[in-house]
Structure formats: C-alpha cells, structure tokens
C-alpha positions as CSV (number, residue, x, y, z in Angstrom):
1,X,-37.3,-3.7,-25.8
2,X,-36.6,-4.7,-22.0
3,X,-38.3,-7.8,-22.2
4,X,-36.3,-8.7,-25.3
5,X,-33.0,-8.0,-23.5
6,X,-34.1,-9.8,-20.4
7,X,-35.1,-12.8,-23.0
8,X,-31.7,-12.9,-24.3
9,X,-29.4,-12.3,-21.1
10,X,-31.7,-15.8,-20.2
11,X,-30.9,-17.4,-23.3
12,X,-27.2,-16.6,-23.1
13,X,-27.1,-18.1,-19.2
14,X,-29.0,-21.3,-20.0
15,X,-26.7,-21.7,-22.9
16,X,-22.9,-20.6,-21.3
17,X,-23.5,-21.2,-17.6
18,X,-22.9,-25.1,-18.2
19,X,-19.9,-25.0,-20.0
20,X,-18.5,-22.5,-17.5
21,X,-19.5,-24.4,-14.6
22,X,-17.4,-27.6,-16.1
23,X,-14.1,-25.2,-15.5
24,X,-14.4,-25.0,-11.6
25,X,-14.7,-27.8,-8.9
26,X,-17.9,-29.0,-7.8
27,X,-19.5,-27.3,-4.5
28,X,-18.6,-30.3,-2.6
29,X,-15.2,-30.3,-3.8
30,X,-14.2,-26.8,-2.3
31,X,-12.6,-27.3,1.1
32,X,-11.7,-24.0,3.1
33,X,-8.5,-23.4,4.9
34,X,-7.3,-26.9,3.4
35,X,-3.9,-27.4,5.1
36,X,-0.9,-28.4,2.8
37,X,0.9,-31.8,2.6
38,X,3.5,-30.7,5.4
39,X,0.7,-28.9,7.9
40,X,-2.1,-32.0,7.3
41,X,0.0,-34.5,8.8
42,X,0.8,-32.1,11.9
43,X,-2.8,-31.2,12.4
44,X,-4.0,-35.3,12.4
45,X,-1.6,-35.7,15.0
46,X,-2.5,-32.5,16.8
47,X,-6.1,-34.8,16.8
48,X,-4.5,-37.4,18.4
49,X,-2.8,-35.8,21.4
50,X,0.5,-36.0,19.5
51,X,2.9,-32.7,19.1
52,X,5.6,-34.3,17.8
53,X,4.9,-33.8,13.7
54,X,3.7,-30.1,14.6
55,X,7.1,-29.4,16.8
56,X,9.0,-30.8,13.6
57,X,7.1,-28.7,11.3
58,X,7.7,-25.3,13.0
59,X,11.5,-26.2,14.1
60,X,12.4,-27.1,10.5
61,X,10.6,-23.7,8.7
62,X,12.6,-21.9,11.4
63,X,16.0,-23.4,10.5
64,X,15.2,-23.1,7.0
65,X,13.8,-19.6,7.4
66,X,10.9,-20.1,6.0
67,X,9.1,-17.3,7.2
68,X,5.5,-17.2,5.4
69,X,4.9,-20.8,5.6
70,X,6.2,-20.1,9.5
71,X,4.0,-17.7,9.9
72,X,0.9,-19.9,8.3
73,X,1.5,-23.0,10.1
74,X,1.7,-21.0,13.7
75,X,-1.8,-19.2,12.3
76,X,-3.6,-22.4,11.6
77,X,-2.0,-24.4,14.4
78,X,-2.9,-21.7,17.0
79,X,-6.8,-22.1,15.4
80,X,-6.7,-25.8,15.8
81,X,-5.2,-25.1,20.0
82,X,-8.1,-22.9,20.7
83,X,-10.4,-25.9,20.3
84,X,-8.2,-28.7,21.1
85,X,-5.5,-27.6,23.7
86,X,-4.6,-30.9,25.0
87,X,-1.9,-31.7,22.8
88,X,-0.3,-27.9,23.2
89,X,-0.3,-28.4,26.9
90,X,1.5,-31.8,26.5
91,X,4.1,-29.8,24.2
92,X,4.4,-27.0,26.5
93,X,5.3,-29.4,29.7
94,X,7.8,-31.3,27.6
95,X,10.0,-28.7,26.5
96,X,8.6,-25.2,28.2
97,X,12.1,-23.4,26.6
98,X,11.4,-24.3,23.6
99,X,10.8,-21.0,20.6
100,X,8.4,-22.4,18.6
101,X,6.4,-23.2,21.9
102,X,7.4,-19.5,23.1
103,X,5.6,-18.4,19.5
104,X,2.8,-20.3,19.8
105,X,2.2,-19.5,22.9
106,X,2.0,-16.2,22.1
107,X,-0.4,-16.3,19.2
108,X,-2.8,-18.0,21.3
109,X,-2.6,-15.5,24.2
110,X,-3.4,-12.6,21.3
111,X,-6.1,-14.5,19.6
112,X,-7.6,-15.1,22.9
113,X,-7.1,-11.6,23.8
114,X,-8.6,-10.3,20.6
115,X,-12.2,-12.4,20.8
116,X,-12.7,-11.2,24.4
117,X,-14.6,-8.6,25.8
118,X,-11.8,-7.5,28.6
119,X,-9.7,-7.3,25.0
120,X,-7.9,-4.0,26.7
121,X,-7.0,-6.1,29.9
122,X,-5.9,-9.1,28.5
123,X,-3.8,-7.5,25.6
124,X,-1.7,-6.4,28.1
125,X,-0.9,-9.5,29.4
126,X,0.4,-10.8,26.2
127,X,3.3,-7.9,25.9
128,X,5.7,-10.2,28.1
129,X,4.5,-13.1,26.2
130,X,5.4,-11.5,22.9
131,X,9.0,-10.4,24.5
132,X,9.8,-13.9,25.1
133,X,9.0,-15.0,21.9
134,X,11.3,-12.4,19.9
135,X,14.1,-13.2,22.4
136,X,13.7,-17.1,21.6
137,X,14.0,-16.9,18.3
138,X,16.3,-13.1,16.8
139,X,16.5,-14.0,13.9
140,X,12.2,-14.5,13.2
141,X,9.8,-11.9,12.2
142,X,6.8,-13.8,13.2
143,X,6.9,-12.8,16.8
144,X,6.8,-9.1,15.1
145,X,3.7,-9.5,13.3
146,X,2.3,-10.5,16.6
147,X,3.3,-7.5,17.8
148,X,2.4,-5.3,15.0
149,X,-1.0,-7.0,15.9
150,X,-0.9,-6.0,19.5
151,X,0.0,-2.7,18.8
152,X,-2.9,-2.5,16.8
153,X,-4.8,-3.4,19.5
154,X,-3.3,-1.5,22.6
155,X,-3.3,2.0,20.2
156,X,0.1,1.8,20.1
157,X,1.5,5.6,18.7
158,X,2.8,6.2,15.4
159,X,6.2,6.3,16.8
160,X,6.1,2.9,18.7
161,X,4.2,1.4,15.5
162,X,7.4,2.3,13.9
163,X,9.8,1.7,15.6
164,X,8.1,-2.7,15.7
165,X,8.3,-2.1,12.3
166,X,11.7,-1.7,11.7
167,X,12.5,-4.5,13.9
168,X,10.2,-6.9,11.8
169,X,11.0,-5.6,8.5
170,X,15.1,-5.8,9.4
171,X,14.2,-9.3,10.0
172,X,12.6,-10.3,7.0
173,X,12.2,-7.0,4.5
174,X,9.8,-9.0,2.4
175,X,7.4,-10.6,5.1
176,X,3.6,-10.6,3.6
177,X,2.1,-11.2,7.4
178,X,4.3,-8.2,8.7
179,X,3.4,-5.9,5.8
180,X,-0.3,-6.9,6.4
181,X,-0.3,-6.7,10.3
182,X,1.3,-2.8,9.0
183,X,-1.5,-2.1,6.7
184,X,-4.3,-3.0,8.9
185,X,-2.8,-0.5,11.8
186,X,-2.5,2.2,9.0
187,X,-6.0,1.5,7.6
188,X,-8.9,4.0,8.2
189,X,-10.6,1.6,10.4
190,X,-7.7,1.8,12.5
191,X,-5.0,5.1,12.6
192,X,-4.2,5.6,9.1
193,X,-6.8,6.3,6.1
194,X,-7.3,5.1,2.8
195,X,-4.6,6.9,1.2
196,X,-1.8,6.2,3.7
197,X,-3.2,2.4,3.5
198,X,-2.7,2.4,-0.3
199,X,0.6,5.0,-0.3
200,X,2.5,2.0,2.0
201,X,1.0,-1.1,0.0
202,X,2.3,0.7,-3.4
203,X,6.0,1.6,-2.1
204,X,5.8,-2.0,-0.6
205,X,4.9,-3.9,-3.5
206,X,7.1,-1.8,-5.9
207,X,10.1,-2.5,-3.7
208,X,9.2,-6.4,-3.3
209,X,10.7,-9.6,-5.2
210,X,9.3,-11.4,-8.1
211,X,6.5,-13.6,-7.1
212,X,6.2,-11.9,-3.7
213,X,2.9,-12.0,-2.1
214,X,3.7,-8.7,-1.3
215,X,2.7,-8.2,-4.9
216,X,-1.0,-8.6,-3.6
217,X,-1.0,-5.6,-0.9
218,X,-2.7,-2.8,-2.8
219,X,-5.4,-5.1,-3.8
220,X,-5.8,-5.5,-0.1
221,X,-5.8,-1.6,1.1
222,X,-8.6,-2.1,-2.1
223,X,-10.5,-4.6,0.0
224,X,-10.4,-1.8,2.8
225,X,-11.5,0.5,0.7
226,X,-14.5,-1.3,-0.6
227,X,-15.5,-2.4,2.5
228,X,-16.6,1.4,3.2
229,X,-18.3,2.0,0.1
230,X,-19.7,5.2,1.1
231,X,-16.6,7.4,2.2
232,X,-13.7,4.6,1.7
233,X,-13.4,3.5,-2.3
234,X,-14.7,7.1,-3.1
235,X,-11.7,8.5,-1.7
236,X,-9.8,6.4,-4.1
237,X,-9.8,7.2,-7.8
238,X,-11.4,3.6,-9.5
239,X,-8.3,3.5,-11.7
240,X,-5.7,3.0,-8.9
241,X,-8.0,0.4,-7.4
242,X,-7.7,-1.1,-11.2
243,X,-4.2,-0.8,-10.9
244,X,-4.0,-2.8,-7.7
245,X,-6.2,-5.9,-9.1
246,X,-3.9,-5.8,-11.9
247,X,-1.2,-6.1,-9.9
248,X,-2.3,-9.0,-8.0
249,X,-3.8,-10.8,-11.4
250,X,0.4,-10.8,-12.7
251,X,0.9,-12.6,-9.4
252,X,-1.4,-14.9,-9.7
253,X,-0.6,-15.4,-13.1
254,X,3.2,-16.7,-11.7
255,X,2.0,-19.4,-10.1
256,X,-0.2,-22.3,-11.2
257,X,-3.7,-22.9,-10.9
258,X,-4.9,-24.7,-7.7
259,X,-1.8,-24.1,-5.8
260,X,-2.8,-23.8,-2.4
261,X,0.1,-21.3,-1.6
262,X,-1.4,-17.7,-3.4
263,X,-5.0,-19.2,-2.6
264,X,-5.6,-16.4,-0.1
265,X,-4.6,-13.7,-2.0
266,X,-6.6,-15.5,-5.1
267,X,-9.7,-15.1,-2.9
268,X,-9.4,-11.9,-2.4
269,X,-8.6,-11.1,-5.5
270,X,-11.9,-12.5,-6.5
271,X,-14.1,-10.8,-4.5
272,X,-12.7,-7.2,-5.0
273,X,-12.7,-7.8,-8.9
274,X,-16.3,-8.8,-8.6
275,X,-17.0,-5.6,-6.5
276,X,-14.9,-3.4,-9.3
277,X,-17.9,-5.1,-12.3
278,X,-14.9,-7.4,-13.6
279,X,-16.7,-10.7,-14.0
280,X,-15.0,-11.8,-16.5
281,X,-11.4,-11.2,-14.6
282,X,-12.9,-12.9,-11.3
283,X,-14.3,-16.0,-12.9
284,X,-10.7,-16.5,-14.4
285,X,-9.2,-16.0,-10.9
286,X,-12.0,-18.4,-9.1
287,X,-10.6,-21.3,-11.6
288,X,-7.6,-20.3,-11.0
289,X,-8.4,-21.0,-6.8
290,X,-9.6,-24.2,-8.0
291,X,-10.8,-26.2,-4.7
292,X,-9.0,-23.9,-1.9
293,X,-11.1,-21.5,-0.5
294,X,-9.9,-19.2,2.4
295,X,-11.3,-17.7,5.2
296,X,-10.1,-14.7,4.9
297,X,-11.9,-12.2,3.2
298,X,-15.1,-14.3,2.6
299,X,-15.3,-14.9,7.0
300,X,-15.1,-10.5,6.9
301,X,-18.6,-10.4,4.8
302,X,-20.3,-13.3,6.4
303,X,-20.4,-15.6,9.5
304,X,-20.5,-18.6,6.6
305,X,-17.4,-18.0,4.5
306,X,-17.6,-20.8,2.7
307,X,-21.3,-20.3,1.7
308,X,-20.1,-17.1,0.6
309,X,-17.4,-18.2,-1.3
310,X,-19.8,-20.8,-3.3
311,X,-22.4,-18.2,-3.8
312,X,-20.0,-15.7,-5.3
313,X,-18.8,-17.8,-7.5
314,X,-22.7,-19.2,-8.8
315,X,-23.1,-15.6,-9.4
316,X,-19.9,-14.4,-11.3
317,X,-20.4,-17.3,-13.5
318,X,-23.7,-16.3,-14.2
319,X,-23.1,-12.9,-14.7
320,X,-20.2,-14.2,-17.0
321,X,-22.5,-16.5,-19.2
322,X,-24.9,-13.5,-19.6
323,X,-22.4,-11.4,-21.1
324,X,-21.2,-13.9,-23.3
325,X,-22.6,-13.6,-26.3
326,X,-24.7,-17.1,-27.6
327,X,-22.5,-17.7,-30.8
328,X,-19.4,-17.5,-28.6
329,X,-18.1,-21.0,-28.1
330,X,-16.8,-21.1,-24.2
331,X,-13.3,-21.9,-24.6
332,X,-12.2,-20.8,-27.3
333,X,-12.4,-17.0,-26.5
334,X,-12.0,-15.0,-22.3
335,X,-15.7,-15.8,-21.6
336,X,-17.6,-12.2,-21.3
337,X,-15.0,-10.2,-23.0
338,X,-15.4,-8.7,-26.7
C-alpha cells in the first residue's frame, strides 16, 4: 500500500510538474533585489562616479512625499555606497547641507554600525548623525525608522522606543519601514514576545489604508514566529497565523502579478505559507512574484538567498503537482486543491 502511494505521488509529479513549471519564469530569469525603472538608472550612474540621477531621485520622492519608495531607494542606495563609495563622497563634498545626503549618510553610518563587532561603540556615534537627519528634512519619517533601528540596537527602553514612535508615526501614520523597524524591537528576539509582536501588527494593519503594505505586518510577526519553531509559533494558535497569510494573500491580490512594488512582502508570504503546509496558496503567490525575488526573508534562512528562493519554489511546485490529482487538467482548476 506505501509503495502504491509513493508510485502514484510519482506519477502525479512527472505528469503536473511540467505544466506548473510553464507558469513561473525560468531560474535564470529571476533577478533579486531588481531595482525599478526610476532607481536603475540612479544606480548605473552611481557605477559611473555620477550622483546626479540618485540626488534627483531622493529630492523628488521627498517633495512628493513619497515615503516607502524614499525609504527603498535610501535602503538600496546605501547597499550599493558600502561597496562603491566614490560617488557618495563626490555628493557629500558638493553639497554637504544637503537632506537627502544628511539621510544617507546616516543609513550608512547604522549599516556600518550594525555589521561590526564594536556594534555598541559605533551605534553611538550615529545618534548625532540620525539628529541631523530628522532636523534636515521635519516633515520625513525615514530618518525615524533609522532611529527606531538604533534604538533597537542601543536597548533603547520602552519609554524612549515610544516616545521615536510617536515622532515617526505623526510623520507618516502609515509608514511600512517605521511599522517594521517597531515590530522587530517588539519581537521576542528583541524586547517584546510573540504576542506583543502580533497584538501591534493586528491593531496596525486593521487601522491601515486599502492596499497598504501595512496589510502584510502580521504575516511578518508570523515569520518571527516561525523562525522559533520550538517556543515561538507554538505560542501562537495556527489559526491566527492563518489569519495573517490571509491577510497578506488580499493584498497581494490588489496589485498585479510581477509588480516589483509588493514583491517583498510576496516573498515572504511565500515562504511562511509553505512553512504553514499551504502549497497550493504559495505556488499561487510565487507566480504571482514572477521574476523579483527579494532578499529579505530568503538572505534570514541562508547566506545564498537567491538559491533559496529557486529551491523553494522547485519544491512547492512539486509538492503542488503531487497533490494534484492525474485527471486534473493544470489550468483549469487551483492546482492541489479539491
């Protein structure tokens, strides 16, 4: 009786796993961190020692108040500084008053702080640097979510934690980086626990607009959770961790596929609907990611995020096709799904 189940899980693989496979991009299609058509441009010219395009970019989503593409172009331009500074240092000399410099500055100082081993020391270096970046620019709650981070990382007290995050969230009320700078501090891993990690990402995302990425924070606290299987999703009942990747599948369902916009919160929707046995719901989320994988959560499981991204997905699709029964036509019918 095993052996005929194991013959026919094969069967329904070598049949399905084809036709599922033609849904999502090749391997050597998938491109992680893939900038957008305003950041590329900035980052090529970044390459070439020029900071004009990238001063243009992060002066024009601070006059439009754009805060979460703000707040993703200073996060991927602060990446590309670490390993190619020239061009920052040009920027910095030409126009040392400027706010964007003042931000970028500043994210730079804290990653550099974070990914050393005098992390204490040098955190508290970048306080003043953080201070000149909220005065440069009032009206921005990027320089908060710095600050939320540093917090984090100086064991800033309850009450100063909240006190940053009434600055950032009077600012912006609906910033996804500041609400996700506040979970992590609130997270079991830092000074919170599981349920005060999901009791804030709840109120938040029930409180949030339409279409807000905010919509994605309890599926985050989830991705907490799961990452401490032994004390840390057991202390949350499986049905609110349900809820959470339910939550975040509406939102991904608001926007269309391979938009590189949600594609962070797609890929980590992914990855905690394949750690909840939803197959079925995480292959419909990975073609939904089309070619735009993220670091973040796959670079939290493994030193090669993208190779963990690609294997993932070769092994929710075959998990898919073996639950799919072989007179199911792929297509016609959610693959995996009675």
């Amino acid at each position: 009786m095993v052996l005929l189940r194991a013959l026919a899980r094969t069967a329904r693989m070598i049949k399905h796993a084809p036709h599922l496979a033609e849904a999502l991009p090749a391997d050597d299609e998938v491109l992680l961190d893939t900038p957008d058509e305003r950041l590329g441009p900035a980052l090529v010219a970044a390459g070439q020692g020029d900071h004009g395009p990238a001063a243009k970019l992060l002066a024009a989503s601070r006059e439009a108040a754009e805060w979460e593409n703000r707040d993703h172009y200073v996060l991927r331009l602060a990446t590309f500084a670490r390993g190619r500074p020239e061009w920052f240092t040009r920027w910095r000399a030409a126009t040392p008053q400027d706010p964007d410099v003042a931000l970028l500055r500043a994210e730079l100082a804290m990653r550099h702080a974070w990914e050393s081993p005098v992390r204490a020391t040098l955190l508290r270096e970048v306080a003043p640097l953080i201070a000149v970046a909220t005065e440069a620019a009032p009206r921005d709650p990027v320089p908060w979510r710095i600050a939320l981070d540093h917090a984090r990382g100086v064991g800033a007290t309850h009450s100063a934690f909240q006190d940053l995050w009434a600055e950032a969230i009077h600012r912006s009320p609906h910033h996804y980086g500041c609400h996700a700078a506040a979970l992590q501090y609130l997270s079991a891993t830092w000074y919170g626990s599981h349920r005060t990690c999901f009791d804030f990402a709840e109120n938040a995302a029930v409180d949030t607009l339409p279409g807000s990425l905010i919509q994605a924070l309890p599926v985050r606290a989830a991705f907490a959770c799961l990452q401490e299987p032994g004390r840390g999703a057991s202390s949350i009942p499986i049905e609110r961790l349900d809820a959470a990747a339910d939550r975040a599948i509406a939102l991904s369902d608001a926007y269309e596929k391979a938009d590189p916009y949600p594609a962070e919160v797609r890929n980590l929707l992914a990855y905690v609907l394949m750690r909840l046995g939803r197959a079925a719901d995480a292959l419909e989320q990975l073609q939904r990611i089309g070619p735009y994988a993220t670091s973040f959560p796959w670079n939290v499981i493994s030193s090669d995020p993208l190779g963990q991204f690609l294997e993932l997905r070769d092994g929710v699709r075959l998990q898919v096709a073996a639950m799919t029964p072989l007179r199911r036509r792929i297509g016609h019918h959610r693959p995996g799904l009675p």
